[in-house]
N, CA and C atoms as a LAMMPS dump frame, in Angstrom:
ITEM: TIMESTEP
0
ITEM: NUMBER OF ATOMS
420
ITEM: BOX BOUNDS ff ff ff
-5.0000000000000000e+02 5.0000000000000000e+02
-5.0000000000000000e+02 5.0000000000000000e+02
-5.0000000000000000e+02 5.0000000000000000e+02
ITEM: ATOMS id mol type element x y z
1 1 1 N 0.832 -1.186 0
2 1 2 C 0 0 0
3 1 3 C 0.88 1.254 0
4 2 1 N 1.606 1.063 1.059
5 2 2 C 2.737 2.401 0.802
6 2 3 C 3.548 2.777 -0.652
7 3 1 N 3.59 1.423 -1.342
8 3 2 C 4.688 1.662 -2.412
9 3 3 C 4.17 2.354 -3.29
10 4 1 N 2.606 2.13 -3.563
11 4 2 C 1.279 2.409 -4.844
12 4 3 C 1.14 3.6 -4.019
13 5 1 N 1.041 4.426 -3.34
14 5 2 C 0.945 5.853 -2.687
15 5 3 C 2.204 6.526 -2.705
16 6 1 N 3.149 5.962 -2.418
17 6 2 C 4.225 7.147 -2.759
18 6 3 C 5.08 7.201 -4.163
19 7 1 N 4.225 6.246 -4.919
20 7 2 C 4.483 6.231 -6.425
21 7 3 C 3.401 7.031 -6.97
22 8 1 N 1.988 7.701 -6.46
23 8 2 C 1.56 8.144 -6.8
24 8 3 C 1.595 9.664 -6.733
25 9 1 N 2.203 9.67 -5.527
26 9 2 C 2.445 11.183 -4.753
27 9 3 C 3.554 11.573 -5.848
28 10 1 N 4.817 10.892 -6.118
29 10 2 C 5.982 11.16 -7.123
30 10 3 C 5.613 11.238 -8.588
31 11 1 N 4.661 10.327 -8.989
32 11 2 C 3.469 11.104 -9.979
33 11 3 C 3.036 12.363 -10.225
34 12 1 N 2.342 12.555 -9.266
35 12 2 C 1.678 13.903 -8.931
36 12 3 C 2.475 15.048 -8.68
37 13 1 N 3.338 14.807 -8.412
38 13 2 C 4.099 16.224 -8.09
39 13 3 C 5.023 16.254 -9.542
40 14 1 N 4.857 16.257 -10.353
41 14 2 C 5.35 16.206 -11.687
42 14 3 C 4.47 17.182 -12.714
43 15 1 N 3.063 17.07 -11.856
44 15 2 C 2.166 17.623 -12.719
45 15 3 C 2.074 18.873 -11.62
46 16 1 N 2.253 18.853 -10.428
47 16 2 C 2.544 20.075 -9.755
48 16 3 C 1.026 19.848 -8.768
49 17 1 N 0.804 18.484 -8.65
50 17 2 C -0.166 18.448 -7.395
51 17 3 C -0.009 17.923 -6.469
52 18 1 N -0.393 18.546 -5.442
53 18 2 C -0.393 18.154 -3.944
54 18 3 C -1.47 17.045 -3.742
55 19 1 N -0.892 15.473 -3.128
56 19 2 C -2.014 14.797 -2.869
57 19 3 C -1.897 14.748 -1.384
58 20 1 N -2.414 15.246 -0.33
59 20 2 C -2.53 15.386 0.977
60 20 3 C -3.307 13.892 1.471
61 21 1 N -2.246 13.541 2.934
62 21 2 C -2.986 11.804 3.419
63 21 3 C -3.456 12.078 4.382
64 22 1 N -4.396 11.78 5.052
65 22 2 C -4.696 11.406 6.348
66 22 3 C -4.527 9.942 6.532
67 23 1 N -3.856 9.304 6.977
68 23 2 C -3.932 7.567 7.321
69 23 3 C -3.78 7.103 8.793
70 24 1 N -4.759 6.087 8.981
71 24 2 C -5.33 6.283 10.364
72 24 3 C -5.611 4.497 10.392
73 25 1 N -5.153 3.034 9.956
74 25 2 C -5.495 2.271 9.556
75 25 3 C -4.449 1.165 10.154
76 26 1 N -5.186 -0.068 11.343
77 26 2 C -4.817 -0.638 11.979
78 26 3 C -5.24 -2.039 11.094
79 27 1 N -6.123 -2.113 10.552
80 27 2 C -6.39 -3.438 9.565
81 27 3 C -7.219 -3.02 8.388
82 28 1 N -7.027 -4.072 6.905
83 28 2 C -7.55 -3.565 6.316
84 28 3 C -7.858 -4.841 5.362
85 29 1 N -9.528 -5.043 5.755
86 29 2 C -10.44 -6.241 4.644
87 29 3 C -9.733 -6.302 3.202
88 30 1 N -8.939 -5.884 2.57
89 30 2 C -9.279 -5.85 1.027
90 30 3 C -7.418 -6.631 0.634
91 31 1 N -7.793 -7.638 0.254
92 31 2 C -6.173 -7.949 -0.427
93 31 3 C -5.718 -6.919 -1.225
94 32 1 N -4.106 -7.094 -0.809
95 32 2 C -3.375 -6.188 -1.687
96 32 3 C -3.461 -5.931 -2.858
97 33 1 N -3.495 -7.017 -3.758
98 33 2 C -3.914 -6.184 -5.458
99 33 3 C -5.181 -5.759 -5.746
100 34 1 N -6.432 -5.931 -4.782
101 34 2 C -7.534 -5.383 -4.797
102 34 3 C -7.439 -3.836 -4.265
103 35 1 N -6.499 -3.261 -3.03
104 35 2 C -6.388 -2.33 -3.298
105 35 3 C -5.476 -1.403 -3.536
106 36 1 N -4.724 -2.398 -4.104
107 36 2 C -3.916 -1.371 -5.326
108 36 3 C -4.539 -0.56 -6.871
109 37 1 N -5.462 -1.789 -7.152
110 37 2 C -6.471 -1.159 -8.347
111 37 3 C -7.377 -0.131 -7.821
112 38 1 N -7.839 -0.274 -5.992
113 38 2 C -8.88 0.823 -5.938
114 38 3 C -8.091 2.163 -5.729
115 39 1 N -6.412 2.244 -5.072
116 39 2 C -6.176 3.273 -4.828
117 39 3 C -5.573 3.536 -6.153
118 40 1 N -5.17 2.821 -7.118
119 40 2 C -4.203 3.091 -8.535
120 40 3 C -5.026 4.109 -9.475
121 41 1 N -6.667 3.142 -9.796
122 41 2 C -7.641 4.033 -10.683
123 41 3 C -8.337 5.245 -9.823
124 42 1 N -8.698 5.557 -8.376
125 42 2 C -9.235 6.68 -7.78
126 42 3 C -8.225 7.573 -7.905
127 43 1 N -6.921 7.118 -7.558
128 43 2 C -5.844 8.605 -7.627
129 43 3 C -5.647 9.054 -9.288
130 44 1 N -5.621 8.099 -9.611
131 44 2 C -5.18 8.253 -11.651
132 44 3 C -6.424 9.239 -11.646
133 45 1 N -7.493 8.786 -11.2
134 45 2 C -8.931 9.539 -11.879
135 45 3 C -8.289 11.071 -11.691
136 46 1 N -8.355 10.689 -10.461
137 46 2 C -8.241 12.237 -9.277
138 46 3 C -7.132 13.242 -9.997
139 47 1 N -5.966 12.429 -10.249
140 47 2 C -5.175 13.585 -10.973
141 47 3 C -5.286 13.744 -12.293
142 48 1 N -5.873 12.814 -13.081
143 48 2 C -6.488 13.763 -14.777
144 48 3 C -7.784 14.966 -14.298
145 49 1 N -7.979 14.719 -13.321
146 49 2 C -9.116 15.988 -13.209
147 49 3 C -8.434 16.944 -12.589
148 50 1 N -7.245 17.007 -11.984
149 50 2 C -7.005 18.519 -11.382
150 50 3 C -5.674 18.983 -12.001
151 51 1 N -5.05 17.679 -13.255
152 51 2 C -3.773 18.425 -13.534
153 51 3 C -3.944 19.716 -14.361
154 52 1 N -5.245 20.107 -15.138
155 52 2 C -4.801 21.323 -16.021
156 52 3 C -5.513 22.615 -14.99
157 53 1 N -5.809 22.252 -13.668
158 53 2 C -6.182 23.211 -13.044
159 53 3 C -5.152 24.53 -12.688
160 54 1 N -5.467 25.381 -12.368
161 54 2 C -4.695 26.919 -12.15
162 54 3 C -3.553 25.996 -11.052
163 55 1 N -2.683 26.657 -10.549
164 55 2 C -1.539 25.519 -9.868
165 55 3 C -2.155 25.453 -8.275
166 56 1 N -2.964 26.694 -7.789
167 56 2 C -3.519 26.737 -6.617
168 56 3 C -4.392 25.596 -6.016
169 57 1 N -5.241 25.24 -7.004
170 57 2 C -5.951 23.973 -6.822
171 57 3 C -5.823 22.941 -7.296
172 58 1 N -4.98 22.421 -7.578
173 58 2 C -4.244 21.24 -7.77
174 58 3 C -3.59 20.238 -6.638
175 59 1 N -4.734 19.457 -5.777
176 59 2 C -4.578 18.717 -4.868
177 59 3 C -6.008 17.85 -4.836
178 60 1 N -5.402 16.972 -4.102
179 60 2 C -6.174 15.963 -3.442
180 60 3 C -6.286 15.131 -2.173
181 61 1 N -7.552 14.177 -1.789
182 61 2 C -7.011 14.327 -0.379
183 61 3 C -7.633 13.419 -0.512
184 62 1 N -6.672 12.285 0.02
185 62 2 C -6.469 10.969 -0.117
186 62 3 C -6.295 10.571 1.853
187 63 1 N -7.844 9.843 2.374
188 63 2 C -8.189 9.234 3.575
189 63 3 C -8.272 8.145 3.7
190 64 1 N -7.873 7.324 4.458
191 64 2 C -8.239 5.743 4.633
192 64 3 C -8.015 5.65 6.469
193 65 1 N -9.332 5.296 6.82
194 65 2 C -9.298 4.737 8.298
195 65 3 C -9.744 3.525 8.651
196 66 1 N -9.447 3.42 10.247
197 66 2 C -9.982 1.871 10.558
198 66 3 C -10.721 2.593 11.753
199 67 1 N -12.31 2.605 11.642
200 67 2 C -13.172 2.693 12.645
201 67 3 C -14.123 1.901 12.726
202 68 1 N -14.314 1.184 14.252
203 68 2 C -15.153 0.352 14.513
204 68 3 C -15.389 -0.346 13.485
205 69 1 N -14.45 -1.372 13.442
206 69 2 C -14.647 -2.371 12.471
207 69 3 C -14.869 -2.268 11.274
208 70 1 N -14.233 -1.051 10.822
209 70 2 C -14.727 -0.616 9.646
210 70 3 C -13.631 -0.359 8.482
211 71 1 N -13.391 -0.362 7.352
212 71 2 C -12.131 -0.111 6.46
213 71 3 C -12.829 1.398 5.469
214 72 1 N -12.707 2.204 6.043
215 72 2 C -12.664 3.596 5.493
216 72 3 C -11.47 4.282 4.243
217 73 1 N -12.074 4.676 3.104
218 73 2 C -11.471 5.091 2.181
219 73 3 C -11.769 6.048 1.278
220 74 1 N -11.489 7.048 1.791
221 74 2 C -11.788 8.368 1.036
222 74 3 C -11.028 9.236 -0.218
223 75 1 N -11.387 9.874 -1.406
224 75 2 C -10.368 10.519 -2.217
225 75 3 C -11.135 11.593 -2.627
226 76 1 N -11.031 12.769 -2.398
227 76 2 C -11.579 13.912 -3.082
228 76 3 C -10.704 15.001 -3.793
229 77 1 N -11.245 15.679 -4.846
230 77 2 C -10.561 16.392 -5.218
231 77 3 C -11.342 17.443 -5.918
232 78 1 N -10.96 18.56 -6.467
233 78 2 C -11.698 19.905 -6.728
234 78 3 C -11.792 19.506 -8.135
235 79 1 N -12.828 19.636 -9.383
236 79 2 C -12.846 19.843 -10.223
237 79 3 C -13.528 21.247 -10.99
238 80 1 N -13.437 21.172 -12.403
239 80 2 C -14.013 22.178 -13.104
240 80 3 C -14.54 21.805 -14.84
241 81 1 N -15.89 21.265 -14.892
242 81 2 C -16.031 21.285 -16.316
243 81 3 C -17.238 20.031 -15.656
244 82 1 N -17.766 19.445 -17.01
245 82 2 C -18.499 18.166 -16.766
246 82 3 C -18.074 16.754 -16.623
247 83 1 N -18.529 16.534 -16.079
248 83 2 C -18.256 14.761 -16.263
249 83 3 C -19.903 13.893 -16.822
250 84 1 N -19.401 12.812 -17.991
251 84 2 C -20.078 12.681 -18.774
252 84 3 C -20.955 11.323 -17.839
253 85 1 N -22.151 11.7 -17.999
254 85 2 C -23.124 10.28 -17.178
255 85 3 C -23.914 9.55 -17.779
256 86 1 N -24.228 8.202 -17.994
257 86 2 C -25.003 7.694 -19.097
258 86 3 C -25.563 6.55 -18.343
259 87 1 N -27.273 6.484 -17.913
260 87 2 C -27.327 5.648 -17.265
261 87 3 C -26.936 5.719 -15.791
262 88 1 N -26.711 6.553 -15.018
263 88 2 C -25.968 6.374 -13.929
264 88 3 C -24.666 6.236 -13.521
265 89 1 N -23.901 6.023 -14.664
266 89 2 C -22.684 5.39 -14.764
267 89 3 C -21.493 6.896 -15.483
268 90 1 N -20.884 6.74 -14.48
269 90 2 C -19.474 7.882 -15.364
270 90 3 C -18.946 7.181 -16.316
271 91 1 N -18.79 8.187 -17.698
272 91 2 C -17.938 7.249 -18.658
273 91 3 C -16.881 8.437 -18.883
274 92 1 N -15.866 7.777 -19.184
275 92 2 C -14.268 8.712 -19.242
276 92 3 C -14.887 9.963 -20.33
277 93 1 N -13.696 11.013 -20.324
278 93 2 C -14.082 12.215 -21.059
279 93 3 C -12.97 12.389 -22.001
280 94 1 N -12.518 11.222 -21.955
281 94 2 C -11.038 10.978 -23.058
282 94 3 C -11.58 10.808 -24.586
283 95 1 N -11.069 11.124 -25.728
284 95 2 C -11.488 10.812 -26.95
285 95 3 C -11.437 9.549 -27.067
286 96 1 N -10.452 8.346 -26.802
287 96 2 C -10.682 7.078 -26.887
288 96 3 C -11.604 6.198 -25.749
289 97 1 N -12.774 5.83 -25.947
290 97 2 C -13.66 5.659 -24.847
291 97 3 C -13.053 4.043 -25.101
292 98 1 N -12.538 3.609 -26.101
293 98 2 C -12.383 1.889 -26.01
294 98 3 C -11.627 1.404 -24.771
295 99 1 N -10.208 2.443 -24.706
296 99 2 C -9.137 2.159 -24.17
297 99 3 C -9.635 2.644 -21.737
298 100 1 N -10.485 3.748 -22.173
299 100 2 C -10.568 4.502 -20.925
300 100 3 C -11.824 4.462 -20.488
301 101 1 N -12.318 4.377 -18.889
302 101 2 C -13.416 4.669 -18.397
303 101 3 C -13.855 3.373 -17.562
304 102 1 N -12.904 2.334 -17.567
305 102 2 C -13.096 1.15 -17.121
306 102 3 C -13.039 1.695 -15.403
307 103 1 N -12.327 2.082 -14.904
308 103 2 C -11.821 2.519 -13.69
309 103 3 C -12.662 2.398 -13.099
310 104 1 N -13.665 3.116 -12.613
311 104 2 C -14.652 3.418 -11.304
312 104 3 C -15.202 2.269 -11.34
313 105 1 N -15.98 2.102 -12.468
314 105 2 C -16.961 0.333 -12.541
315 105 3 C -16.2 -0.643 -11.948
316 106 1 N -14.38 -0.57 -12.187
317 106 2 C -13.826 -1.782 -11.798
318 106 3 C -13.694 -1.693 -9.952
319 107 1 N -13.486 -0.803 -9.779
320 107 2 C -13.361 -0.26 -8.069
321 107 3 C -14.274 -0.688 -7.64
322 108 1 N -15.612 -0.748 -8.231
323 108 2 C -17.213 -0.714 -7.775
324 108 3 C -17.472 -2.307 -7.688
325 109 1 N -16.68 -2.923 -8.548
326 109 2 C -16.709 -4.122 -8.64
327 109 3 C -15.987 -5.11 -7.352
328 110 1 N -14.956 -4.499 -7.018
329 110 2 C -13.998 -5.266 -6.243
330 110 3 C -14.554 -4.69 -4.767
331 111 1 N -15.349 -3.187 -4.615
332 111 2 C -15.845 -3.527 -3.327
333 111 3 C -17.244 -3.755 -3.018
334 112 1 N -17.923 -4.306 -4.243
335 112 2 C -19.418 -5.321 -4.039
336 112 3 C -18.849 -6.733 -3.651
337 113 1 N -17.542 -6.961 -3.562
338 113 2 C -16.913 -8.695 -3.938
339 113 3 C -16.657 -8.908 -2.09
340 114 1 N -16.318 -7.424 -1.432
341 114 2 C -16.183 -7.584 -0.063
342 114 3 C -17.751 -7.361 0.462
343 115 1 N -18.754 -6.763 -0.252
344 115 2 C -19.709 -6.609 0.018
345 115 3 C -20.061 -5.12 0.876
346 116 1 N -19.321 -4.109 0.668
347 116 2 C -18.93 -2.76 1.126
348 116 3 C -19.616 -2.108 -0.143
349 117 1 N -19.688 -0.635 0.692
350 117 2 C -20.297 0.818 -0.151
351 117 3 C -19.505 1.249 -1.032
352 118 1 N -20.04 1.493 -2.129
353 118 2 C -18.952 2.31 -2.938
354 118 3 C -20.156 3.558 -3.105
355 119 1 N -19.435 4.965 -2.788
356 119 2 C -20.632 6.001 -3.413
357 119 3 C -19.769 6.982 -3.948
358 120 1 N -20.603 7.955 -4.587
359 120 2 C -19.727 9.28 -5.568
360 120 3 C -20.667 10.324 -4.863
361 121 1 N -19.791 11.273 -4.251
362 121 2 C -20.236 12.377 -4.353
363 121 3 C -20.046 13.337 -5.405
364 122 1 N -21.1 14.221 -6.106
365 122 2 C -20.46 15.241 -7.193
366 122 3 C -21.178 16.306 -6.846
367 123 1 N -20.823 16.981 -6.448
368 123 2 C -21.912 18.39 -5.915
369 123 3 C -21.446 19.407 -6.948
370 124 1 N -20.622 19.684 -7.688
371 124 2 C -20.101 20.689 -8.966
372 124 3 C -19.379 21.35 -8.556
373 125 1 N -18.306 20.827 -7.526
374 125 2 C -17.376 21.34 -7.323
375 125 3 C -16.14 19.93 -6.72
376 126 1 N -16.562 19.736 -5.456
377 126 2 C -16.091 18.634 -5.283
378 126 3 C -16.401 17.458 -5.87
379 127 1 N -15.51 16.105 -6.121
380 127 2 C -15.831 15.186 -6.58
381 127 3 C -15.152 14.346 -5.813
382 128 1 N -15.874 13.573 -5.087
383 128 2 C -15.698 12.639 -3.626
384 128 3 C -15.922 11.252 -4.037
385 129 1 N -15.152 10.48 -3.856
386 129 2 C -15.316 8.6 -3.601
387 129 3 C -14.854 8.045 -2.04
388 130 1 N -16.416 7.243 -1.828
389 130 2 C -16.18 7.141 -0.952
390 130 3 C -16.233 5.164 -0.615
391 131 1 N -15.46 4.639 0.065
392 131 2 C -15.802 3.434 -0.039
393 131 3 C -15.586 2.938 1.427
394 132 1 N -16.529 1.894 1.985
395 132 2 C -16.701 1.134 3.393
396 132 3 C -17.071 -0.036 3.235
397 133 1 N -15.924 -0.548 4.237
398 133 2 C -16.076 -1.95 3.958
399 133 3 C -15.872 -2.433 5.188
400 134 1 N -17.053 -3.258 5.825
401 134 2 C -16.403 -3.603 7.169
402 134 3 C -15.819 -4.861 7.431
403 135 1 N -15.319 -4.81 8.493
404 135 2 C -14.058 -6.433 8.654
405 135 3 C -15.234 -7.128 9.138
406 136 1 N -14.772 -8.787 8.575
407 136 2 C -15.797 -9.864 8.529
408 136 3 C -15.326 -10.839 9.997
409 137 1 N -16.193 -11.502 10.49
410 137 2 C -16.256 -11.92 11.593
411 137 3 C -14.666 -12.709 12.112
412 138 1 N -13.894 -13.208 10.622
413 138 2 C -12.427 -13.655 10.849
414 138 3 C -11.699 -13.041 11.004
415 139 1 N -11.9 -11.667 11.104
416 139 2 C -10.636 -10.763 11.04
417 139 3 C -10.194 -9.954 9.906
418 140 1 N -11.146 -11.063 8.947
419 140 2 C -10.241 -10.007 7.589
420 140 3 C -10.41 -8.706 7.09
């Protein structure tokens, strides 16, 4: 988890954004390559939406806690423009839709598999993912 976060942070600061952590996380339900894809495609999302921003707002804020039994995972970040919805569903805003847009559906996928929340906030400014997953009676 650390390696996929501070490869992302060294990412990001290339494009000149700040991804700010809060991490607060004593156990965590989700195998490692499960959330490497959820933190790999939420941060990827997160920084195609704020790299052509003015340099001031160019951050994100990347949360993950462990409360009451719970695996908490937060990513928000400021945007500006539309995001395209069809059906309920975000589809990428890239000209090649073959190659892009898989991301969120796949996140959405891997935490229905733990049986956890996946939700989007979009209020037209912020754009929030939020995901909960609580630990199962073994520990995991």
């Amino acid at each position: 988890m650390r390696h996929i976060i501070n490869c992302k942070i060294d990412e990001a600061m290339k494009y000149g954004i700040e991804i700010k952590t809060d991490l607060d996380i004593y156990f965590c339900p989700l195998k490692k390559n499960d959330l490497c894809v959820l933190l790999g495609n939420l941060l990827d999302n997160a920084m195609e939406a704020v790299k052509d921003l003015p340099k001031g707002n160019r951050f994100i804020l990347l949360k993950m806690q462990s409360v009451n039994n719970m695996f908490l995972l937060e990513i928000s970040n400021v945007y500006i423009g539309k995001r395209k919805r069809c059906n309920g569903k975000y589809e990428t805003t890239k000209t090649d839709s073959s190659i892009h847009g898989l991301g969120i559906e796949s996140c959405k996928i891997i935490v229905e598999q733990y049986d956890g929340l996946f939700e989007i906030e979009d209020d037209g400014e912020i754009f929030k993912v939020e995901v909960t997953i609580y630990k199962d009676e073994n520990g995991g």
